[in-house]
N, C-alpha and C positions, 0 to 999 in steps of 0.2 A: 391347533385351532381348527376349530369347524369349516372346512371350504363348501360354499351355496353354490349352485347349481340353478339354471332355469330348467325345468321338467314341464312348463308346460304354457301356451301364448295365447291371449284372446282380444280381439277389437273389432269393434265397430267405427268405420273412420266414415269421410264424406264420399270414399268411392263404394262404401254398401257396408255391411255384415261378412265376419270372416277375415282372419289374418289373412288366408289365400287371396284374396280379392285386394287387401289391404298392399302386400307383395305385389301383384298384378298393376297396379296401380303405380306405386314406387317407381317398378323396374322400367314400367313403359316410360316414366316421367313423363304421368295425362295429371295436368292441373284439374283441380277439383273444386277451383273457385269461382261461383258465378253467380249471376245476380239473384239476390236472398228474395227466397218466397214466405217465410216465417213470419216476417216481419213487415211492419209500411214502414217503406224506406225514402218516402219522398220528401225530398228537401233538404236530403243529407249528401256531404261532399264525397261519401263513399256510400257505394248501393250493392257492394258484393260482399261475399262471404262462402266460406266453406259447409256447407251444411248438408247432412246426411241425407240419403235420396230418399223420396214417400215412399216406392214400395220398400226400400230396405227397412225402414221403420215399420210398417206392416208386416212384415215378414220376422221378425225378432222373437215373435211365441211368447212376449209380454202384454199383459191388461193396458190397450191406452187409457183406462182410467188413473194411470200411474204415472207419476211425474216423465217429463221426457228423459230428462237426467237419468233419473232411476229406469228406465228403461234400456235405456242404451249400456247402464255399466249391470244391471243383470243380465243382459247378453252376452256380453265381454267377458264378464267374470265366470257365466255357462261355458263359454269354450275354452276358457285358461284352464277351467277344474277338468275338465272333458280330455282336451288336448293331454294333460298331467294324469289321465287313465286312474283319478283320485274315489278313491269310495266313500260311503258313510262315514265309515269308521276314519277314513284319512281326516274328513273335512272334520270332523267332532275336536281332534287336534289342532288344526292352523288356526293361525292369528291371521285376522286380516286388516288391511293398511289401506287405506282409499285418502286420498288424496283430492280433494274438493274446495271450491270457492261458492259459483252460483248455486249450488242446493238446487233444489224446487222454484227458485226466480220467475220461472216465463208463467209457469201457472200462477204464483201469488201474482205476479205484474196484471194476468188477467184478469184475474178475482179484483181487484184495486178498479182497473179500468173500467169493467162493469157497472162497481158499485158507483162509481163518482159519476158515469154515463146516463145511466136509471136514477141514481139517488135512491133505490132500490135494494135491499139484501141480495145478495145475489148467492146461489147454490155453490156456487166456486170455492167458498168458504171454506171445505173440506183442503183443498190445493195447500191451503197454510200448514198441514200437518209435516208437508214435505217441502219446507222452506230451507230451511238451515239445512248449511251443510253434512252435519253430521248423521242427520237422518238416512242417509246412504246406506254410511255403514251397520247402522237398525235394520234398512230393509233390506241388504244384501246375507246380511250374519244370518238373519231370522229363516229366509226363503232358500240359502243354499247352506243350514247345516254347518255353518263355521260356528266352533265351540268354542276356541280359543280368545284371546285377547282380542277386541274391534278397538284401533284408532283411527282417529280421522285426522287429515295434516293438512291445514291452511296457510299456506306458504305462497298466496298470491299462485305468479305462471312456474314456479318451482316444483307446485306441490305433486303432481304424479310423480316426481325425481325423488323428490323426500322420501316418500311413503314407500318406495323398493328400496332406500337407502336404511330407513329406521325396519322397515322389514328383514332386511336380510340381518341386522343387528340380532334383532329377534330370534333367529335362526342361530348368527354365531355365537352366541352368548347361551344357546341350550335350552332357552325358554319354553322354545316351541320348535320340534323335528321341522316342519314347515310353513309358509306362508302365502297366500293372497295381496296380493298390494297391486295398486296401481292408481289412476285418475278419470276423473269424470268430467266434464261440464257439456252445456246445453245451450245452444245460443240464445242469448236474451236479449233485452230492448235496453235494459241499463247499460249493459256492458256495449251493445251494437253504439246508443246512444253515446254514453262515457267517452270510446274513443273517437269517438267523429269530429264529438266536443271539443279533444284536445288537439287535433289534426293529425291523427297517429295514422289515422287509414290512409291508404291510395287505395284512389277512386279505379285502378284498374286490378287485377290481382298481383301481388308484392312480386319482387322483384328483389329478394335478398342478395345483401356487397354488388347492385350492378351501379354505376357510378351514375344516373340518376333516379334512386329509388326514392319513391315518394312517400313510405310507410310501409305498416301490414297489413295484412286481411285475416279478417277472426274466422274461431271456425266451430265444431264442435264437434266433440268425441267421446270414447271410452275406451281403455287400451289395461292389459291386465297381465299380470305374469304369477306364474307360481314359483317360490324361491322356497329349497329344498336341500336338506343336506346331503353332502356329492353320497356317503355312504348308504344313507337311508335310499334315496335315488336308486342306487346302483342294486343294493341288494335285493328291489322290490322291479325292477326290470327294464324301469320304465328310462325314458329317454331323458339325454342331455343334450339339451340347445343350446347352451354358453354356459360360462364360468362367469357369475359376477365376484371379479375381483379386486374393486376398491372402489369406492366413496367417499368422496367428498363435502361437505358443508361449511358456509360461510357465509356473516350477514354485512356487509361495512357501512350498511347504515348510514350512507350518503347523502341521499335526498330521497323524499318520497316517492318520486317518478323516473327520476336520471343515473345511471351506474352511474360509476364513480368513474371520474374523467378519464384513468391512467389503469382502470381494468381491477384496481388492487382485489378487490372481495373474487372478483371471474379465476383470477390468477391465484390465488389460494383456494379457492375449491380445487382446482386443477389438480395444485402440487398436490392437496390433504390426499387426493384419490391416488395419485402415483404413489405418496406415502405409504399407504395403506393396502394396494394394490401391492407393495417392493419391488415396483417397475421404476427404470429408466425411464425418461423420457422420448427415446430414441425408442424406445420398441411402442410405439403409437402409428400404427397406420391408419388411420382413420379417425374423422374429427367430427360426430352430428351437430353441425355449431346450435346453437340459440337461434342465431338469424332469423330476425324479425323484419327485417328489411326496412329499419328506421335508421335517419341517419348515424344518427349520435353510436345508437347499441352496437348494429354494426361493424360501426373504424372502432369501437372498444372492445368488443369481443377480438376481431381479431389483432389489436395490441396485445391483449393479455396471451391470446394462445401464442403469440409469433415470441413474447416473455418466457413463457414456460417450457413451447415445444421447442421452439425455432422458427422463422422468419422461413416460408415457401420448403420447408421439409415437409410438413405430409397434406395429403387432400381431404380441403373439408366440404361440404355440402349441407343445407337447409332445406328440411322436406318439409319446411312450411312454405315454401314457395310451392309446393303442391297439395298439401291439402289445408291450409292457411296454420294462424295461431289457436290453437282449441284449448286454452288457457289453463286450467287445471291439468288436464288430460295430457297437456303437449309432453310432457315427462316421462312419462310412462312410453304413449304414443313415439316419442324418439329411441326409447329406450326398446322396445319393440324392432323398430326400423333398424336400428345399431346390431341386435342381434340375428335378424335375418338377414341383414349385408355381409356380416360374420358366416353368415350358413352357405348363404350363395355363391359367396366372393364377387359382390356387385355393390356399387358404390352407387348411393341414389342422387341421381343428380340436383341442381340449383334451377328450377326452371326460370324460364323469361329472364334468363342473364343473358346480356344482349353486349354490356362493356366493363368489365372488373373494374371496380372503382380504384385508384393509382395508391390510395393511403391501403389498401386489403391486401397484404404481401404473400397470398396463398393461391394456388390450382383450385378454384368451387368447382370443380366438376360442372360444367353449363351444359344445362338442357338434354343430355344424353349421358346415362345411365354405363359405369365404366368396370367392364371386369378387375377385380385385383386383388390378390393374394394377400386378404386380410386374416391378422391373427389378432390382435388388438385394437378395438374400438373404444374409443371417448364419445360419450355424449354429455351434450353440455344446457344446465337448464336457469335460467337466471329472471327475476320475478321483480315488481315495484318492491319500492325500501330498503334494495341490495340484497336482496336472498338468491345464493347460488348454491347451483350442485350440480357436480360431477360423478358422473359412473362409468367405470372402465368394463367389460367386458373383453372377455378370451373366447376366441374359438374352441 
């Protein structure tokens, strides 16, 4: 069988443009949550959020007449192809896989708000072209020369996990020497609005497994990887970052908002990815949880991993307690983070864990960033209506 390879990384998170930055960020474990200027947020029981800095969105070498969304993931996706030293000729070959929910959101949101303000047509009107999600992958294919297959995977906060999951598919099944995949979203007013709605935010920055976490903090991103087959890789010269070697998928279709009380669908992404991975469960050092820093997700997530892996055997940590939940993106985004803790041998910490909640039987690594002799990383990505997935990566 075909063994995939990452050859090459890209993101724009809420600490700037650039994996390196992105790294820098992690290892210092500096929160990146703080009160949202995108948005008017008066009146809401949460007023923070992760959100990419102005000059780094100026600075990105895309049209701001182009969706946010679509700006952030053609930067991303510029340094994953870049990073992968890929030419014309490579990119005419790959499929690419994006992984989307909000689309073009904050602009249609605007173009809406205008018109019902005025009563008025409003020029914004163009904004709808890049509403839906799938338009991404039109303006990413189009503007960086990917010739191959374009899917887009809407899988709620799963979907960047999906899309390197059904990518690397792509890959070992021969379809395509290599791939593009990763996630995108952009913070918007439905989605800021949506969770406030339900009480899912703390009004301070989240606080993943600390025993009184009040919620999470949303965030926005674009995180990107190129998955490549290890030969094609190896004989054209270029670099290997990790070995993705198993994935996971699983829906248990529980409730529309709530896992499943007892982890089951968490806990079978888990196993399908050691399956498919032909790893033990003991050779897992490291665990990038979900960790949304709600109560419920939380004592479920780590029920199923303490199921699968064991109860306080390996360290896991939540780098959305640093740069929040960035909901499509978070997948990929973790999946990113998983692999550069693999390069370093540094484990990203849990920020603002102040007291392990007593039901969370695991080491979160709190607040300081911990060297360790990782060879296997789990990242774990899990979404409204039960949609989970797991990616294992090798050093």
């Amino acid at each position: 069988m075909t063994r995939v390879v990452v050859s090459g990384l890209g993101v724009v998170s809420p600490y700037g443009a650039g994996t390196k930055t992105f790294w820098a960020g992690l290892a210092a474990g500096a929160c990146a949550i703080r009160p949202v200027t995108l948005l008017d947020t008066e009146g809401f029981r949460s007023r923070v959020a992760a959100e990419v800095p102005v000059d780094a969105m100026a600075g990105l070498g895309v049209s701001p007449r182009r969706a946010r969304a679509d700006r952030l993931g053609l930067a991303a996706a510029r340094e994953a192809l870049a990073d992968a030293g890929l030419s014309a000729a490579d990119r005419a070959e790959a499929a690419l896989v994006i992984g989307a929910v909000g689309g073009g959101m904050l602009e249609g949101e605007a173009w809406y708000w205008e018109e019902t303000r005025t009563g008025r047509p409003s020029p914004r009107i163009k904004a709808l072209r890049s509403i839906l999600p799938y338009t991404h992958a039109e303006t990413l294919g189009w503007r960086l020369g990917i010739g191959g297959p374009k899917e887009t995977v809407v899988m709620a906060c799963a979907s960047g996990a999906a899309s390197i999951a059904l990518a690397a598919d792509l890959v070992r099944e021969g379809v395509v020497p290599l791939a593009l995949a990763g996630g995108v979203d952009a913070l918007t007013r439905i989605c800021f609005m949506g969770f406030n709605a339900l009480k899912l935010l703390d009004p301070e920055p989240c606080r993943p497994f600390d025993r009184d976490r009040k919620g999470m903090s949303i965030g926005e991103a674009a995180a990107f990887v190129v998955l490549e087959d290890a030969e094609r890789c190896r004989a054209r010269g270029a670099r290997d970052f990790a070995k993705l070697l198993g994935a996971g998928i699983s829906t248990d279709a529980h409730h529309v908002t709530s896992p499943h009380p007892e982890g089951e669908g968490m806990a079978r992404a888990m196993t399908l990815a050691l399956a498919d991975a032909r790893l033990d469960a003991r050779a897992v050092d490291y665990v990038n949880a979900h960790g949304t820093g709600t109560l419920q997700n939380d004592r479920t997530e780590a029920l199923a991993i303490a199921r699968v892996l064991g109860a306080e055997r390996v360290p896991i940590s939540s780098t959305k307690s640093l740069v929040g939940h960035t909901m499509a993106a978070a997948g990929s985004l973790e999946a990113v983070a998983s692999i550069l803790a693999l390069q370093h041998a540094l484990i990203p910490p849990t920020a603002n864990l102040v007291e392990v909640d007593p039901e969370i039987p695991f080491d979160c690594v709190p607040n300081i960033a911990r060297p360790a002799p990782i060879e296997i990383a789990l990242s774990n990505s899990f979404g409204f209506g039960g949609q989970n997935v797991s990616l294992i990566f090798g050093r």
